[in-house]
C-alpha positions in Angstrom: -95.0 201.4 -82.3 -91.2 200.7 -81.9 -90.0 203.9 -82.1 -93.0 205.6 -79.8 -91.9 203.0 -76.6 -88.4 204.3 -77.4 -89.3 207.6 -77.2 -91.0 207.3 -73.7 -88.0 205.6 -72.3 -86.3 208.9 -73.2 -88.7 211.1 -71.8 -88.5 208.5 -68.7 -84.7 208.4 -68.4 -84.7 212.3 -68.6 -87.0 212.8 -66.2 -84.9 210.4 -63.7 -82.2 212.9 -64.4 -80.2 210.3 -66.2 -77.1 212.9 -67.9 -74.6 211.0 -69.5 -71.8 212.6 -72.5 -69.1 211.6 -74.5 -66.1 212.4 -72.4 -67.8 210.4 -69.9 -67.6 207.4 -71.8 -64.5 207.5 -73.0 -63.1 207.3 -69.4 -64.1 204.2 -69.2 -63.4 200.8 -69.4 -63.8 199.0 -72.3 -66.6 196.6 -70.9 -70.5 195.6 -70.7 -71.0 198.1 -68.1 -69.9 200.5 -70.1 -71.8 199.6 -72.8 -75.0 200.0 -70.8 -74.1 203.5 -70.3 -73.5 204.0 -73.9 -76.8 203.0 -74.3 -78.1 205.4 -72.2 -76.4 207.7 -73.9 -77.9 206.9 -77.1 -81.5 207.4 -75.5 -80.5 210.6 -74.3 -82.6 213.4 -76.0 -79.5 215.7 -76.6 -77.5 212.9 -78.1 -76.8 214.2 -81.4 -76.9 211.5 -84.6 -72.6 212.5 -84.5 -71.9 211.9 -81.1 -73.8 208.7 -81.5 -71.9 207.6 -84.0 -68.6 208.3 -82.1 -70.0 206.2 -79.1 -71.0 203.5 -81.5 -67.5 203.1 -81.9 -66.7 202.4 -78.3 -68.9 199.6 -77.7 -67.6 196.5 -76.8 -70.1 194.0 -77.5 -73.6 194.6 -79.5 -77.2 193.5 -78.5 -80.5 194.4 -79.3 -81.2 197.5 -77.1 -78.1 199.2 -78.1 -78.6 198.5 -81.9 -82.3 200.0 -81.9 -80.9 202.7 -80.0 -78.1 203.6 -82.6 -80.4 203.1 -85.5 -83.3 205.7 -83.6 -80.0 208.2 -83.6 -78.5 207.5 -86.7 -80.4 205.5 -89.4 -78.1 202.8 -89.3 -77.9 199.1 -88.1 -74.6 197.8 -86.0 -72.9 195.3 -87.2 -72.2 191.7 -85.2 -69.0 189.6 -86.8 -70.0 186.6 -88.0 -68.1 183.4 -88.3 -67.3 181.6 -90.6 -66.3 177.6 -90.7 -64.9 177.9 -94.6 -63.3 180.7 -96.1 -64.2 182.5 -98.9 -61.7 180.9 -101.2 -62.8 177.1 -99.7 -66.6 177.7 -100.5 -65.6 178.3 -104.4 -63.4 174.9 -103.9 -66.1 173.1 -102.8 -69.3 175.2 -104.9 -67.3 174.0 -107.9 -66.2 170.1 -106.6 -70.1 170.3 -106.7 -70.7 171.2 -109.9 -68.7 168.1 -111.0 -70.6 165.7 -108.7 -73.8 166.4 -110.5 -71.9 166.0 -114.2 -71.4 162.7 -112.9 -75.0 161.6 -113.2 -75.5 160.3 -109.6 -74.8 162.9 -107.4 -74.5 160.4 -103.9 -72.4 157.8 -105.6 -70.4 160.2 -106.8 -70.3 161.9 -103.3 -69.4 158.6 -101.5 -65.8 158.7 -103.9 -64.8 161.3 -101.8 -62.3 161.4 -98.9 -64.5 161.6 -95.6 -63.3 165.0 -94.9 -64.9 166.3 -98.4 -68.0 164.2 -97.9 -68.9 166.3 -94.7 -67.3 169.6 -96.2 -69.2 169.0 -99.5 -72.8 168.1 -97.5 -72.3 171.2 -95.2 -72.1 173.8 -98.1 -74.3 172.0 -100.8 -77.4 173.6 -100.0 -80.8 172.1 -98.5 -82.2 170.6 -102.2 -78.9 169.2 -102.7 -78.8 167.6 -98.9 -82.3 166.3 -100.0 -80.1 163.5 -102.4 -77.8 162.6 -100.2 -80.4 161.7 -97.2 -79.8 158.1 -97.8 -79.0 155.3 -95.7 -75.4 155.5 -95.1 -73.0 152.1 -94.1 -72.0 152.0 -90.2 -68.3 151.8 -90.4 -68.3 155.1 -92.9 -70.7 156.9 -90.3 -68.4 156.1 -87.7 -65.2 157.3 -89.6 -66.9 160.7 -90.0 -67.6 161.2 -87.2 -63.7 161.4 -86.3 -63.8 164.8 -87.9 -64.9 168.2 -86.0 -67.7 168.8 -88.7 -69.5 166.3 -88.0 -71.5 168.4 -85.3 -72.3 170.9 -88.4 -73.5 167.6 -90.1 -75.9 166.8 -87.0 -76.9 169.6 -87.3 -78.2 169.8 -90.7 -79.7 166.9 -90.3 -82.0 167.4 -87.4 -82.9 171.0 -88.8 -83.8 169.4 -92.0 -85.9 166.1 -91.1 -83.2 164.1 -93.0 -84.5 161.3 -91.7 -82.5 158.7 -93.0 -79.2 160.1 -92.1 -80.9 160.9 -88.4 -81.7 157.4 -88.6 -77.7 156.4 -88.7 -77.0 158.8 -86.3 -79.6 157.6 -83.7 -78.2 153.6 -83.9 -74.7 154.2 -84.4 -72.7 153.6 -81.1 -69.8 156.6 -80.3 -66.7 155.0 -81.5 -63.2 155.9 -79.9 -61.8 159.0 -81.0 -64.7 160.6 -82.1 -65.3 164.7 -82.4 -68.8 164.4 -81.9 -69.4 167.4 -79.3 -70.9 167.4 -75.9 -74.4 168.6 -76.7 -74.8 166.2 -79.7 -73.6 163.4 -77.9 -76.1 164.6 -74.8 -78.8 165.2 -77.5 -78.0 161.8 -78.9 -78.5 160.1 -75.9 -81.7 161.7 -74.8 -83.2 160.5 -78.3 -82.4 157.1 -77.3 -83.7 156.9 -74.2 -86.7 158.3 -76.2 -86.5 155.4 -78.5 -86.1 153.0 -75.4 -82.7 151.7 -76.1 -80.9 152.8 -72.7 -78.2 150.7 -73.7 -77.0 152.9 -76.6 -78.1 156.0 -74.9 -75.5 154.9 -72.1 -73.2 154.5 -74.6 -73.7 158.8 -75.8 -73.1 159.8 -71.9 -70.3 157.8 -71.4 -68.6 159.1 -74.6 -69.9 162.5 -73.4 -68.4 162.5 -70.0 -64.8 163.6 -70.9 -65.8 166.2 -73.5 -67.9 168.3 -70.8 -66.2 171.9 -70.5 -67.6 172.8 -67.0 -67.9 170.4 -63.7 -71.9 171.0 -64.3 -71.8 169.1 -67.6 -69.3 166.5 -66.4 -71.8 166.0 -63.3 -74.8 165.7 -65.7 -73.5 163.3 -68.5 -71.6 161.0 -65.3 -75.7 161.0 -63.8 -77.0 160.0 -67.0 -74.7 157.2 -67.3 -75.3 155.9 -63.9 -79.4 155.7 -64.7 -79.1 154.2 -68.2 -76.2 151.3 -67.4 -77.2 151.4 -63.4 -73.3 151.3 -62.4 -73.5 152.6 -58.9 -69.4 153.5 -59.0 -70.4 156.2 -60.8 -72.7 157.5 -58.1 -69.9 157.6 -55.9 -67.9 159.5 -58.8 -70.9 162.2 -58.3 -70.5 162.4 -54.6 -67.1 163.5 -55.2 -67.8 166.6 -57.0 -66.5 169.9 -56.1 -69.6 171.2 -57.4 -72.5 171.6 -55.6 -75.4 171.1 -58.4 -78.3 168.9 -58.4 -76.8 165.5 -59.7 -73.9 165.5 -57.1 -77.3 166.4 -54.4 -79.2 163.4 -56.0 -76.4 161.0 -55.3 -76.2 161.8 -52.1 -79.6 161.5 -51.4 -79.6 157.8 -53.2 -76.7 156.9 -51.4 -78.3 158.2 -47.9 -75.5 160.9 -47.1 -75.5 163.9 -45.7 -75.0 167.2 -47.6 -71.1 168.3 -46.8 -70.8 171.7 -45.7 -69.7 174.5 -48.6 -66.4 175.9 -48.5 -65.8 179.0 -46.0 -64.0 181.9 -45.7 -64.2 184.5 -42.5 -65.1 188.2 -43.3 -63.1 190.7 -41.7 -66.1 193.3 -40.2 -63.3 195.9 -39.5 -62.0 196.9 -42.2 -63.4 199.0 -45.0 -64.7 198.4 -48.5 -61.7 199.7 -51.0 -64.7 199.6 -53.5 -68.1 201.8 -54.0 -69.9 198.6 -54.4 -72.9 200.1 -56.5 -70.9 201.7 -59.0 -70.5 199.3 -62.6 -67.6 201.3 -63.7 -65.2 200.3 -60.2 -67.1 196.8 -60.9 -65.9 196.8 -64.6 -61.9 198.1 -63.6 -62.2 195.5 -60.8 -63.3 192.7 -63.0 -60.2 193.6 -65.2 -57.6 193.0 -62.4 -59.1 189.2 -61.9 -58.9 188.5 -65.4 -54.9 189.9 -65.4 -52.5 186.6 -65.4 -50.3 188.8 -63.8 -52.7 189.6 -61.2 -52.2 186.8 -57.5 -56.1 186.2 -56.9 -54.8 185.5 -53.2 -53.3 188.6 -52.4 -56.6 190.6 -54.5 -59.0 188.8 -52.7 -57.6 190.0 -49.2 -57.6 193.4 -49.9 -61.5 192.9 -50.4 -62.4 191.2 -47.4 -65.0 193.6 -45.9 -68.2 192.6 -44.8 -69.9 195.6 -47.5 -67.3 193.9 -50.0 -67.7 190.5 -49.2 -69.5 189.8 -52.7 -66.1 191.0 -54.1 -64.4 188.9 -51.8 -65.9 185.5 -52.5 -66.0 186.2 -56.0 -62.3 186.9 -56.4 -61.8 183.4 -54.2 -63.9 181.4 -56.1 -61.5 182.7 -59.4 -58.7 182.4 -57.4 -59.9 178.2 -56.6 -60.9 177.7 -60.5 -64.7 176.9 -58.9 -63.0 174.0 -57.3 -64.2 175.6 -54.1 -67.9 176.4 -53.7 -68.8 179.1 -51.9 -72.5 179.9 -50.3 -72.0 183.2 -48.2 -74.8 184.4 -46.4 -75.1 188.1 -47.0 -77.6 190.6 -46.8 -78.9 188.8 -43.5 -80.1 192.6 -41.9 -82.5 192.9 -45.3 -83.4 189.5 -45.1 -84.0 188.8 -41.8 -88.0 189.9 -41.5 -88.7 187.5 -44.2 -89.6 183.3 -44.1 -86.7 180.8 -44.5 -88.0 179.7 -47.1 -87.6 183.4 -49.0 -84.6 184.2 -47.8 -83.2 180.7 -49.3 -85.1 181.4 -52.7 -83.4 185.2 -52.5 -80.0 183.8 -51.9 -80.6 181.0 -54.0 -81.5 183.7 -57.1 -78.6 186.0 -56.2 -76.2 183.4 -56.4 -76.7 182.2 -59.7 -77.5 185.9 -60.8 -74.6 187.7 -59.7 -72.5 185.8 -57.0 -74.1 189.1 -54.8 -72.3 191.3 -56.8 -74.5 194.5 -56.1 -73.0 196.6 -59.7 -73.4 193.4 -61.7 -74.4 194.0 -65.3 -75.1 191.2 -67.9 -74.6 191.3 -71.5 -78.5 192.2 -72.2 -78.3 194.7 -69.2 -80.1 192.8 -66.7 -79.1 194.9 -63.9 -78.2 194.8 -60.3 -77.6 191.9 -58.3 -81.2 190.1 -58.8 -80.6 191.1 -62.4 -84.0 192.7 -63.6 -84.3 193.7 -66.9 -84.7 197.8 -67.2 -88.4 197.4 -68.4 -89.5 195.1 -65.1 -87.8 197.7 -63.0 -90.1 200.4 -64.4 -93.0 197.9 -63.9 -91.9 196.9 -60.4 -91.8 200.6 -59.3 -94.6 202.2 -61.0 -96.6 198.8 -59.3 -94.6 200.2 -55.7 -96.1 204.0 -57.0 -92.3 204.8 -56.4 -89.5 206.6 -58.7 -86.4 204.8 -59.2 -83.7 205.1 -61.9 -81.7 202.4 -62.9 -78.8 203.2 -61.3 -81.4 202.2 -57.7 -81.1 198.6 -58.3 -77.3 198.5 -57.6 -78.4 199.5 -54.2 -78.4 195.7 -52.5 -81.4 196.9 -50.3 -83.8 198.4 -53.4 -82.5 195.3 -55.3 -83.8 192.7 -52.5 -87.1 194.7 -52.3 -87.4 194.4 -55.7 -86.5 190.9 -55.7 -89.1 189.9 -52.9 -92.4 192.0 -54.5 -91.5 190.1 -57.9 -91.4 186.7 -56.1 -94.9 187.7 -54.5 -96.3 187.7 -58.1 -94.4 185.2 -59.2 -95.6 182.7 -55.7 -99.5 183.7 -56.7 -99.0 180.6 -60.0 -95.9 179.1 -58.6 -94.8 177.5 -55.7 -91.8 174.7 -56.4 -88.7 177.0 -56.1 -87.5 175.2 -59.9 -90.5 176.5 -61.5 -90.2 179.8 -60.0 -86.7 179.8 -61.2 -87.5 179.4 -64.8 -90.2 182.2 -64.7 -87.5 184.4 -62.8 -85.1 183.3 -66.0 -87.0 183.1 -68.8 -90.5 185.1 -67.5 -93.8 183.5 -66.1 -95.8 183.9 -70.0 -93.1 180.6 -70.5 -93.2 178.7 -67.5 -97.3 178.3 -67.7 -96.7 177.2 -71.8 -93.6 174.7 -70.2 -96.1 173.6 -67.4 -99.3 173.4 -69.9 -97.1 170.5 -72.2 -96.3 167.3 -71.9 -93.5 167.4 -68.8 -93.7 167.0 -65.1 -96.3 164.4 -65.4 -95.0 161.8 -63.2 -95.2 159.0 -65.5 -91.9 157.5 -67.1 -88.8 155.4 -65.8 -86.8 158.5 -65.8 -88.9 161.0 -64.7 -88.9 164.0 -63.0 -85.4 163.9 -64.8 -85.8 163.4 -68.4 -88.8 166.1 -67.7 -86.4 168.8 -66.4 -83.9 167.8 -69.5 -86.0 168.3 -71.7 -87.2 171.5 -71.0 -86.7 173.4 -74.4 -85.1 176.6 -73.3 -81.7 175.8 -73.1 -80.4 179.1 -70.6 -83.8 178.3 -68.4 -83.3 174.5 -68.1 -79.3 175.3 -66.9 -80.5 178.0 -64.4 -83.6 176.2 -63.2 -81.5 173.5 -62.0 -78.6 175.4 -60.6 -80.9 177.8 -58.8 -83.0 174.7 -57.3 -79.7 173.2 -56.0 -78.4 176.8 -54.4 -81.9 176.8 -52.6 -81.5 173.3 -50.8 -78.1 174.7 -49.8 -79.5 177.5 -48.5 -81.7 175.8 -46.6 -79.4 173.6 -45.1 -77.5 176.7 -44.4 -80.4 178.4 -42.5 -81.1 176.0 -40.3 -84.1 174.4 -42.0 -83.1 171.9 -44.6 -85.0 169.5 -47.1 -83.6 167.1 -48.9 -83.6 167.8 -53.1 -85.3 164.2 -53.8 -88.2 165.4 -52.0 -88.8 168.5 -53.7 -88.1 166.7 -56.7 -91.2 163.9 -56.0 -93.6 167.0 -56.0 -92.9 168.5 -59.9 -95.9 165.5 -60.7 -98.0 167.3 -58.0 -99.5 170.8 -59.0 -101.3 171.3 -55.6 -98.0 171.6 -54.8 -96.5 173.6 -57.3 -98.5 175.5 -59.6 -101.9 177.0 -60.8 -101.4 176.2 -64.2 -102.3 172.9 -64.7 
């Protein structure tokens, strides 16, 4: 079955003219963009099994598509480097420290003689059975001690895949103790269990803790929220308002504390000048990308040399690198393709570029979602043979067949769903989801916390960040376009499916 759908993409990409060779490639950039070509490349019917083999070796990073289509050419499975937290001459250490812990008759007590760092070393490597004997109730004070080491997040992490129960137990009821290495998402994870368990107290204890170890603004924003609801210390709400970054928990705090929305950061576009760039080619997108990422390279003086209105994309982008995010940019482009639709779906388009691409009309993503909407290759072919139109990929960098697309995929999408969050997780992570999401026990409207432990809880990880982000461009948007709601309000409707989906 496998190998027949690849075949038909071949006989699909050949009859879209799609001619790609070696020499080609190897003019290119290292980069994902040039890894999608390689990939069509390897679907090319005159691809020979040795000229696979020599692009194989110019592909920067592996997924899925581009290993099937290297083993249809060749027989044989790419590689991905592992990593590894011991080496190989640690693991023998610590395989034979085992060894002696059993001879000693009782393998826990004999385990609790160790220093902390060789308890967690020794309980990481030992093996599920072995795990099995030390899930015993462990003392406070040691718990806390180990969790001043980094591998304790490796522990936690055995132990909730396992059902250990009585370690999870320690781990659930210990406070955060200064100085500890327990990691963001454990300490995010720890706290949502809490709250679960109905002690907000110690759950505001996890945020707190979690607060300074957040690697992005987002994540400082969401574990500062989480701290205000559980200890209700309204400084903090002020600490959100503050926020360079527009997401939903900075919108939410203003809301609560009855401001208004500040305007986004903005830059004039220069309608004059022309675009130094063919803005639907991947391969300028991919040499471009390169200069930004150059320390030697002044984002400033880049950024001018962009400011177009065909480049603009480029020229926010390179601004918002040049600002390290601090500044938040919300350009309204593509107003002339927009303009026959509702606010409403110009906000949601915006809203969906934004996060997708920044508008970047060659973007490519690491699974090839293409374009600056970002389709996947196999709803393009859907979305155009549902148009009865012929497109090839290379169509989709076009910002005009990319917003058509776009705005016939939101018309299927509007016939279940209606809220622009839950649309954004079907957009992300596809509608078969979003129904299953919708079907369980979330968004019902009963709980001290809700809608927001609901939307925390949502169990795919990339759709729950992108929901959110996605829902917070749109109010923006709106605000923008003249016709603005206020994000608590579309927030009190997630409990209301009349006004948000067919599926429940």
């Amino acid at each position: 079955m496998f190998i027949k759908k690849i075949f038909i993409l071949m006989l699909l990409l050949y009859s879209l003219g799609w001619s790609m060779t070696l020499s080609k490639l190897q003019h290119m950039p290292r980069s994902i963009e040039r890894d999608f070509f390689i990939w069509q490349f390897l679907l090319q019917k005159s691809t020979s099994k040795n000229e696979a083999i020599r692009a194989a070796k110019l592909i920067f990073r592996v997924n899925t598509k581009l290993d099937r289509a290297f083993y249809l050419k060749s027989g044989y499975h790419l590689t991905k480097p592992h990593l590894k937290s011991y080496s190989p001459q640690n693991k023998a250490y610590y395989r034979d420290l085992i060894n002696k812990l059993h001879k000693k008759g009782n393998f826990f007590n004999a385990w609790l003689q160790l220093s902390d760092k060789e308890k967690l070393a020794v309980f990481n490597l030992a093996g599920a059975a072995n795990r099995k004997l030390l899930n015993k109730k462990l003392d406070k004070v040691l718990y806390q001690r180990l969790t001043k080491h980094h591998s304790i997040n490796e522990f936690l992490f055995r132990i909730n895949k396992e059902h250990l129960k009585n370690l999870q137990g320690i781990s659930l009821t210990t406070p955060p103790v200064r100085g500890n290495k327990i990691n963001y998402n454990n300490l995010l994870k720890l706290g949502f269990d809490s709250i679960k368990r109905g002690n907000d107290s110690l759950a505001a204890q996890f945020f707190k803790s979690a607060i300074s170890k957040a690697r992005e603004r987002f994540y400082k924003d969401k574990a500062i929220f989480w701290y205000y609801l559980t200890s209700k210390n309204r400084k903090y709400l002020h600490y959100l308002v503050k926020s360079y970054d527009f997401n939903i928990y900075k919108l939410i705090a203003l809301d609560l504390l009855n401001l208004p929305y500040p305007q986004p950061a903005k830059a004039a576009i220069n309608k004059h000048r022309q675009s130094p760039i063919p803005i639907d080619d991947p391969i300028a997108w991919a040499r471009l990308k390169q200069k930004i990422f150059s320390r030697k390279t002044n984002l400033y003086q880049l950024a001018k040399k962009y400011n177009s209105k065909e480049s603009a994309a480029y020229y926010y982008y390179i601004l918002n690198k040049a600002s390290k995010d601090t500044k938040q940019y919300f350009p309204l482009l593509y107003r002339e393709l927009l303009k026959n639709y509702s606010i409403n779906r110009q906000a949601l388009i915006l809203a969906l570029a934004r996060q997708e691409s920044r508008f970047i009309p060659a973007s490519i993503s690491r699974s090839f979602a293409l374009g600056m909407m970002q389709f996947m290759p196999f709803l393009i072919r859907h979305i155009a043979k549902e148009r009865g139109v012929t497109v090839s990929y290379t169509d989709i960098f076009n910002p005009q067949t990319a917003i058509k697309f776009a705005n016939d995929h939101l018309n299927y999408l509007n016939r279940y769903l209606y809220h622009p969050l839950f649309v954004a997780y079907a957009y992300n992570a596809g509608i078969g989801y979003t129904r299953r999401l919708l079907r369980k026990n979330l968004f019902r409207g009963d709980g001290k916390y809700e809608p927001y432990l609901s939307m925390e809880l949502v169990d795919n990880e990339q759709a729950n960040h992108y929901g959110k982000k996605v829902l917070a461009n749109y109010v923006i948007y709106r605000m923008l376009l003249g016709s603005p709601i206020r994000i608590t309000t579309l927030l009190k409707q997630l409990d209301k499916p009349e006004l948000t989906d067919r599926f429940r």
